[in-house]
TORDOMAR-985016 format. One record per residue: z, x, y of N, C-alpha, C in turn; residue number from 0. Coordinates in Angstrom, 1 decimal, always signed. Layout:
! residues N
NODE  n.up  n.east  n.north  ca.up  ca.east  ca.north  c.up  c.east  c.north  k
NODE  Z  X  Y  Z  X  Y  Z  X  Y  NUM
...
This chain:
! residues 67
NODE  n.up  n.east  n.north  ca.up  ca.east  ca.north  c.up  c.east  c.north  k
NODE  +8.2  -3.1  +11.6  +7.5  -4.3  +11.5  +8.4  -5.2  +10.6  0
NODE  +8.2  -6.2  +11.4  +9.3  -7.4  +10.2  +8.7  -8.1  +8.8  1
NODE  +9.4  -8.9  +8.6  +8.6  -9.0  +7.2  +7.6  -10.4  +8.0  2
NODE  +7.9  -11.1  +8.5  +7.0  -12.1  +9.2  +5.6  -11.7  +9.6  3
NODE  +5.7  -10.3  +10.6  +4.8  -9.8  +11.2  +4.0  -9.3  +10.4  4
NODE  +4.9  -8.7  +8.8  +3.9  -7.8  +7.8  +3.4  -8.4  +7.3  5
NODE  +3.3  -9.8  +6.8  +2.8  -11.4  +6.0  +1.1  -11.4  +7.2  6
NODE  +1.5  -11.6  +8.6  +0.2  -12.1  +9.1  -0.4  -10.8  +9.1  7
NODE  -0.1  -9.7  +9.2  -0.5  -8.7  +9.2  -1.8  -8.5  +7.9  8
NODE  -0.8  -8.5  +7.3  -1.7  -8.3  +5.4  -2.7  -9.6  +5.5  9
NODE  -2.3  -10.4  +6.0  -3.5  -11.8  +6.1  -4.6  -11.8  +6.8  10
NODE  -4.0  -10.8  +7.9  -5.7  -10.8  +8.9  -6.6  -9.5  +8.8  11
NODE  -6.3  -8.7  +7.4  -7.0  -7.4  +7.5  -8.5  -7.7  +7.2  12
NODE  -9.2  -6.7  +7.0  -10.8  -7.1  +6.6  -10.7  -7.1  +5.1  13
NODE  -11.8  -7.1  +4.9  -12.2  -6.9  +3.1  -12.2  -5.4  +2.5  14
NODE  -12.7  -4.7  +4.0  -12.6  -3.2  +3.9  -11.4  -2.7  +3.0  15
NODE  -11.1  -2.2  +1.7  -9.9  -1.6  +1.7  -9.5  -0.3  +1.9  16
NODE  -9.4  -0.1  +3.0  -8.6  +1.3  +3.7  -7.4  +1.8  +3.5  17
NODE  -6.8  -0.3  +3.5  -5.0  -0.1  +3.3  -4.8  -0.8  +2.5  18
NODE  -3.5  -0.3  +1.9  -3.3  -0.6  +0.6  -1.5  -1.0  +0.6  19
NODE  -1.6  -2.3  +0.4  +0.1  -2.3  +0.6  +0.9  -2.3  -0.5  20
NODE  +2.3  -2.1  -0.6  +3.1  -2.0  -1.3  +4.5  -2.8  -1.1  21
NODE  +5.3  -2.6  -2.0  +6.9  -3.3  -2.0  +7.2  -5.2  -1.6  22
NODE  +7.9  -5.4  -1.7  +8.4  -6.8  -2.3  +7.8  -7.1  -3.7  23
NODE  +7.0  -6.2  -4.7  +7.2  -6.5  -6.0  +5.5  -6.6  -5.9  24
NODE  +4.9  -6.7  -5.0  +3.1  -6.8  -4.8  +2.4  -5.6  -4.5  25
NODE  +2.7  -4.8  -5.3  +1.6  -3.9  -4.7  -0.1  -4.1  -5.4  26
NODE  -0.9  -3.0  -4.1  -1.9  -3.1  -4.3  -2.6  -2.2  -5.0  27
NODE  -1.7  -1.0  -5.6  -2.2  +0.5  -5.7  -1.5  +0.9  -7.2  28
NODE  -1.5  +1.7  -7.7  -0.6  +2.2  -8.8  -0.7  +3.5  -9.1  29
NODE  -0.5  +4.3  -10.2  -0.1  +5.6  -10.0  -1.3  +6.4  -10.0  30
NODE  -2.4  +6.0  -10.8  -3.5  +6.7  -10.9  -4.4  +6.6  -9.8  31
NODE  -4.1  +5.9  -8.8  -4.8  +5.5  -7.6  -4.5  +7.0  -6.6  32
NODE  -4.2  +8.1  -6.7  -3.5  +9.3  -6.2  -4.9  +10.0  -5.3  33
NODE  -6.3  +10.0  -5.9  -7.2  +10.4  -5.3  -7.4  +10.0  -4.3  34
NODE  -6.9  +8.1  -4.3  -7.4  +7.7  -3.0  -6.4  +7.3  -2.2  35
NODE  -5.3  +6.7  -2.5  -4.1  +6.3  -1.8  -3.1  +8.0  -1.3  36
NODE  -3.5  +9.2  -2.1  -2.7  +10.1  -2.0  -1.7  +10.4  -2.8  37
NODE  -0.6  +11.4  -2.8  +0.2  +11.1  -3.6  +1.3  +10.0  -3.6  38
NODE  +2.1  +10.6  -2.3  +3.0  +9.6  -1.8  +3.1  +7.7  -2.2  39
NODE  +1.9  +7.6  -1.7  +1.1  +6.1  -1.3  +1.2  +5.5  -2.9  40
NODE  +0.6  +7.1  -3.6  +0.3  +6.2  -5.2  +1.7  +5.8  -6.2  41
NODE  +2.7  +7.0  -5.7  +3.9  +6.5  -6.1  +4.6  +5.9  -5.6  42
NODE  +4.5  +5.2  -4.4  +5.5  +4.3  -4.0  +4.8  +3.0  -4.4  43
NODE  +3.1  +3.0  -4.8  +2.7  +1.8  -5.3  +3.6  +1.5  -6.7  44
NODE  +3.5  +2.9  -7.1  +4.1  +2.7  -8.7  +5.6  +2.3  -8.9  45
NODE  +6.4  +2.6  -8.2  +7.6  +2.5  -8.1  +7.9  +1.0  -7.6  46
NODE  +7.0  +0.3  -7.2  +7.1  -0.8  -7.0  +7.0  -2.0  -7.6  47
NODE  +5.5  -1.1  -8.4  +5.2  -2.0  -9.8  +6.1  -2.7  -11.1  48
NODE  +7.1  -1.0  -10.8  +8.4  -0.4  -12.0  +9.5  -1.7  -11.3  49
NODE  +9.1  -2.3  -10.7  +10.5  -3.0  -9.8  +11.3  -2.3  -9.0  50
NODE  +11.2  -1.2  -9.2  +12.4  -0.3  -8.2  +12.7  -1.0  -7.3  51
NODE  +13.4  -0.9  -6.3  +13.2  -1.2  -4.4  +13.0  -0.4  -3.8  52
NODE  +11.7  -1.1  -3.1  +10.9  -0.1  -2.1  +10.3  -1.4  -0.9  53
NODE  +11.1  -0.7  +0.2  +10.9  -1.1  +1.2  +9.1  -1.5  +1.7  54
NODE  +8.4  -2.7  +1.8  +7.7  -2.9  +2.3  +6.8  -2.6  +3.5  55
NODE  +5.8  -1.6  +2.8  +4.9  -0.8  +4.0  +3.4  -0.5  +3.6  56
NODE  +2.7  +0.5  +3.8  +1.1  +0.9  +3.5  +0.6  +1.8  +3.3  57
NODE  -0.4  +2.1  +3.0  -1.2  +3.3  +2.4  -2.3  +3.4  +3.2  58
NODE  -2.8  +4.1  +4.0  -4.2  +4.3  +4.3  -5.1  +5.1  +3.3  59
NODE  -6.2  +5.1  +3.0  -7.1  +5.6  +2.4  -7.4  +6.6  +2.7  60
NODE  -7.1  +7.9  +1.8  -8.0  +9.1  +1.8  -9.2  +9.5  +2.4  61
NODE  -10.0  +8.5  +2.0  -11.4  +8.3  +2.6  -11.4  +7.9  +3.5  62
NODE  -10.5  +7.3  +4.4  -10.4  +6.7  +6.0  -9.9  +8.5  +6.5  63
NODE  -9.0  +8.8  +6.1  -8.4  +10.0  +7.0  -9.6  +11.4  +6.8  64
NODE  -10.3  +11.1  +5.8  -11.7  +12.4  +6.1  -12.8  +11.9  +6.9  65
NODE  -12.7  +10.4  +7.0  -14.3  +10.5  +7.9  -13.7  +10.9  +9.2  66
């Protein structure tokens, strides 16, 4: 997904938060968020927070992937 597509993308989601995005320096998650973003999800939120570079992508919710 390009970064254009990922812009309207993040724009037209619902209120629902299921997903949780990360990288270009915005994330929506951080490290403690692990219960629900996972592990993965919660540290690439964090690492992003940290400024690292982290390529621009998402998190589905824990709670989306058990119902």
């Amino acid at each position: 997904m390009d970064d254009r597509n990922f812009a309207v993308w993040q724009e037209s989601r619902t209120t629902a938060e299921w997903v949780y995005t990360f990288g270009d320096g915005k994330p929506e998650g951080q490290a403690g968020m692990k219960n629900l973003l996972g592990g993965k999800g919660a540290n690439l939120a964090e690492m992003s927070n940290l400024g690292l570079p982290v390529p621009p992508g998402f998190s589905i919710t824990t709670e989306i992937c058990t119902s």
